[in-house]
C-alpha positions in Angstrom: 99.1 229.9 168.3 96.2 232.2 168.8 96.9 234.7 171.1 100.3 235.8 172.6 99.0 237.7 176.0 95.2 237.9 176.6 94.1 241.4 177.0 91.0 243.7 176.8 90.0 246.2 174.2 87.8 249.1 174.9 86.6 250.8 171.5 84.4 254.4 172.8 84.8 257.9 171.6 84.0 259.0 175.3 87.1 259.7 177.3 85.6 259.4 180.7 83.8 256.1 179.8 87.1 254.4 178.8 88.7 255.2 181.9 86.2 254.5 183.9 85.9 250.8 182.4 89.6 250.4 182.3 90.0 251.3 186.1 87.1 249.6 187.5 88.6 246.2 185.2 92.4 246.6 186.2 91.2 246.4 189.9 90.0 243.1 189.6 92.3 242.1 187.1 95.8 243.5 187.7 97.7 241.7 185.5 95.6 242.3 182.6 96.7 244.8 179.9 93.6 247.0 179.0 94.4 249.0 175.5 91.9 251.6 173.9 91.0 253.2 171.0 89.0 256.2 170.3 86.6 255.1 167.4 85.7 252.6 164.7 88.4 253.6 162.4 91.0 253.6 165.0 89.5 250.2 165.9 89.4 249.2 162.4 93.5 250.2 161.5 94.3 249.1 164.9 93.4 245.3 164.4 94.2 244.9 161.2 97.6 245.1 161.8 97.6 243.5 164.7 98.8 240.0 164.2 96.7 237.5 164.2 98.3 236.1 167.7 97.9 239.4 169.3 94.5 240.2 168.8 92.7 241.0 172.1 90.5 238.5 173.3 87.7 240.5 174.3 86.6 243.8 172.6 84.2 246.1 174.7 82.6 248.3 171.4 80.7 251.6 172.3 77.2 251.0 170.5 77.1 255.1 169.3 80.5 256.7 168.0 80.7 259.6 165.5 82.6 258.0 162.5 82.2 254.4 162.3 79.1 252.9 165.3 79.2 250.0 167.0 76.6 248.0 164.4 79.2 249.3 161.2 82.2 247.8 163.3 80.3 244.7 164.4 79.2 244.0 160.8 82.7 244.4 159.6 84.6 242.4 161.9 81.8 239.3 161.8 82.2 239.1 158.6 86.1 238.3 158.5 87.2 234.8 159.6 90.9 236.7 161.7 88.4 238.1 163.7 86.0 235.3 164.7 87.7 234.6 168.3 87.6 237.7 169.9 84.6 237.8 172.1 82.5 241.1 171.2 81.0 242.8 173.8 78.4 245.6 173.0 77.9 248.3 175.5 75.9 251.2 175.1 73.1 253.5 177.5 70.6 252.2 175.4 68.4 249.4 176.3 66.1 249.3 173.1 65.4 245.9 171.9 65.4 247.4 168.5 69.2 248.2 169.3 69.7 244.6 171.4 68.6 242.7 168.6 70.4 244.5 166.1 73.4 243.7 167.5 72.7 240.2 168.5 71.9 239.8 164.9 75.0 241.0 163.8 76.8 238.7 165.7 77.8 240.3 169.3 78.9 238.0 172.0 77.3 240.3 174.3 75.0 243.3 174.7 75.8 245.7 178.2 73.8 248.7 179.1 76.3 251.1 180.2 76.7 251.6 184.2 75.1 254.8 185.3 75.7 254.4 189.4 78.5 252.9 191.4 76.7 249.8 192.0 75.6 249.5 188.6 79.1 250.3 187.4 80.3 246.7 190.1 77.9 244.8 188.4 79.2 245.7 184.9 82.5 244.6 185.6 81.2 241.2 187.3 79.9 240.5 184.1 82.7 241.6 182.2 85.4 239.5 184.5 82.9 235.9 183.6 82.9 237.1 180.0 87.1 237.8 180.1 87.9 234.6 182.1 86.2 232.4 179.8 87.5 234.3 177.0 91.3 233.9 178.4 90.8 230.2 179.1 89.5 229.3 176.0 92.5 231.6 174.4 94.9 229.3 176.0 93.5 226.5 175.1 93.4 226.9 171.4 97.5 228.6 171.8 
């Protein structure tokens, strides 16, 4: 059994960018729990003891935070088989192909640029509910 209850995780230092993403996402999807954490280390201690059926199936990271990035995060967690099926999704207000390709390189399922206007922001989440609902299905498939 992989995962227990598919849910999304928001890793981002910014307060008002967590909540704004975790609104905007509970609105289409209700039902779905949406947990955050404040950084890369937080990230970090927060999934590793996390069993391995209760790992989120998708993981929105922040590309800039102050103590661990997104790139020191993404390397980590590519690099460790538990973490393999969770679905990475990269978001960030840059959109530097030095920055897209660094992460695609380092293994992100996804690379966002971070919603600046309301339309921008419904677009987002469109992409985020494909990337979640495949995520989820494939979840229960492999439980």
């Amino acid at each position: 059994m992989r995962i227990a209850e598919s849910y999304l995780l928001i890793a981002d230092d910014d307060p008002e960018d967590r909540q704004a993403l975790s609104e905007a996402f509970a609105d289409q999807h209700p039902s779905v729990t949406v947990k955050h954490v404040a950084g890369g280390h937080e990230l970090l201690r927060y999934l590793q003891e996390c069993p391995i059926h209760q790992l989120p199936a998708v993981l929105v990271l922040d590309y800039q935070m102050p103590d661990l990035n997104g790139p020191q995060v993404l390397q980590y967690l590519t690099s460790h088989d538990r973490y393999r099926p969770i679905v990475i999704v990269m978001w960030s207000t840059s959109r530097r192909t030095k920055d897209i390709d660094e992460c695609n390189r380092l293994g992100a399922t996804h690379y966002l640029v971070k919603p600046d206007t309301i339309e921008e922001l419904k677009n987002f989440i469109q992409k985020l509910n494909a990337i979640f609902e495949t995520a989820a299905r494939k979840a229960r498939s492999l439980g």
